[in-house]
N, C-alpha and C positions, 0 to 999 in steps of 0.2 A: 157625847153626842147620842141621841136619842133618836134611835127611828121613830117614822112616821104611825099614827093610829090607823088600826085597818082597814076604817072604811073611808078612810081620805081614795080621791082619786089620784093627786098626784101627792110626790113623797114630799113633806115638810120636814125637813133637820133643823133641832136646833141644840144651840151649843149654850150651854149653862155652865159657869161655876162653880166649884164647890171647894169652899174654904173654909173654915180647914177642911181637909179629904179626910176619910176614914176607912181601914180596910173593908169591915163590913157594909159600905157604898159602892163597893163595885157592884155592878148585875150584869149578868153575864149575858143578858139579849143587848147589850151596848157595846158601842165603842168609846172610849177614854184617850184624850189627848194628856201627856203627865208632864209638867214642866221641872225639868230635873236640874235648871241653871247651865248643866254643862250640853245634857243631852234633853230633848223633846221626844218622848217616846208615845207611838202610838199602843194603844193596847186594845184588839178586838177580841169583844167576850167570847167564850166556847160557843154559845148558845145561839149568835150573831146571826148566824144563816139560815135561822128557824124562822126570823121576823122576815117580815115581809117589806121591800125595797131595801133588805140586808148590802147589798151594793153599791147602792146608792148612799148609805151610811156612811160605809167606809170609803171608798171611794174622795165623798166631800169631808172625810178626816184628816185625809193622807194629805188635802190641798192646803185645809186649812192647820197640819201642822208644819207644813212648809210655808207660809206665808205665816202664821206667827214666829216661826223662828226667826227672819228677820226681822221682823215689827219688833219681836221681845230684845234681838240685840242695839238695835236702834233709839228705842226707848228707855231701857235701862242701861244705857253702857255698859253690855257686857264689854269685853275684852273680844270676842268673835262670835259669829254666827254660830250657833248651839247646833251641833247634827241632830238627824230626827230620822227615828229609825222604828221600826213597829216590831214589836216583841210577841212572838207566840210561843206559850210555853210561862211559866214563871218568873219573877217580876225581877231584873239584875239588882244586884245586890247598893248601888248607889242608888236606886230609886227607894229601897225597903229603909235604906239608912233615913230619910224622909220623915217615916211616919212615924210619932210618939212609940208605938207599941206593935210590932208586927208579929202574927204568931202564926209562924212557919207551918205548924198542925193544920189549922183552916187554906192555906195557902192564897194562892189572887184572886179567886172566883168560888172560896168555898165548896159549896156542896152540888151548883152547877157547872164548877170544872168538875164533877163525879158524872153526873149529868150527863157530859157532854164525851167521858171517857177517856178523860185526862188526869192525870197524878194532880193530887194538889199540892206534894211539895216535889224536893226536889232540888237542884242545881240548874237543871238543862234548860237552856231557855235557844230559843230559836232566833236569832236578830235577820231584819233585812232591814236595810236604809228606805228611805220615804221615797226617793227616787226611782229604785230598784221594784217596787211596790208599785209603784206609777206605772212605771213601763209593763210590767206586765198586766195590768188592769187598764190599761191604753193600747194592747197590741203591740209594741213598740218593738 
């Protein structure tokens, strides 16, 4: 998902494809929905809260990767509803199994996870479910 241009007055998100994904595709002023078959991971870039309606970004990320998780089980007969959970921090290790070629040096956001004053590799990744993510950007 892609914030809006800066001189829009109201925020337009829109959510595009990208197939095949490639690690060098990430940008770190986005946010990234990842469909991992088992799990739907959100991913906001370090850089996220530079842009401007950064909120409003993530925000209609979190909805929309809860509403494709079911549409995705529903449509393709998984076996269950896929959890959907937002990742800060480095990319779990069943998402990296994904991509042809992943090289742990650059890490998920390159040079503006340095940028933004984060390791670019590593182990540690931070989870919270899409839910949990909700409620607190709802008050709740």
């Amino acid at each position: 998902m892609t914030p809006p241009l800066p001189n829009s007055s109201q925020p337009q998100i829109s959510v595009t494809e990208i197939a095949p994904l490639a690690q060098t595709e990430f940008e770190p002023e986005s946010v990234y929905v990842l469909d991992c078959i088992g799990t739907i991971y959100v991913l906001p870039g370090p850089l996220l809260n530079t842009t401007q309606y950064w909120q409003d970004a993530f925000v209609q990320a979190l909805l929309f990767a809860s509403d494709y998780a079911i549409l995705a089980a529903s449509m393709e007969d998984r076996n269950s509803v896929p959890a959907s959970e937002v990742v800060f921090g480095s990319l779990p290790r069943d998402a990296k199994c994904l991509f042809r070629s992943w090289d742990e040096k650059r890490g998920l956001w390159g040079s503006g996870g340095l940028m933004a004053g984060r390791p670019r590799t590593g182990n540690g990744s931070d989870v919270l479910s899409v839910r949990e993510a909700l409620d607190v950007c709802c008050g709740r």
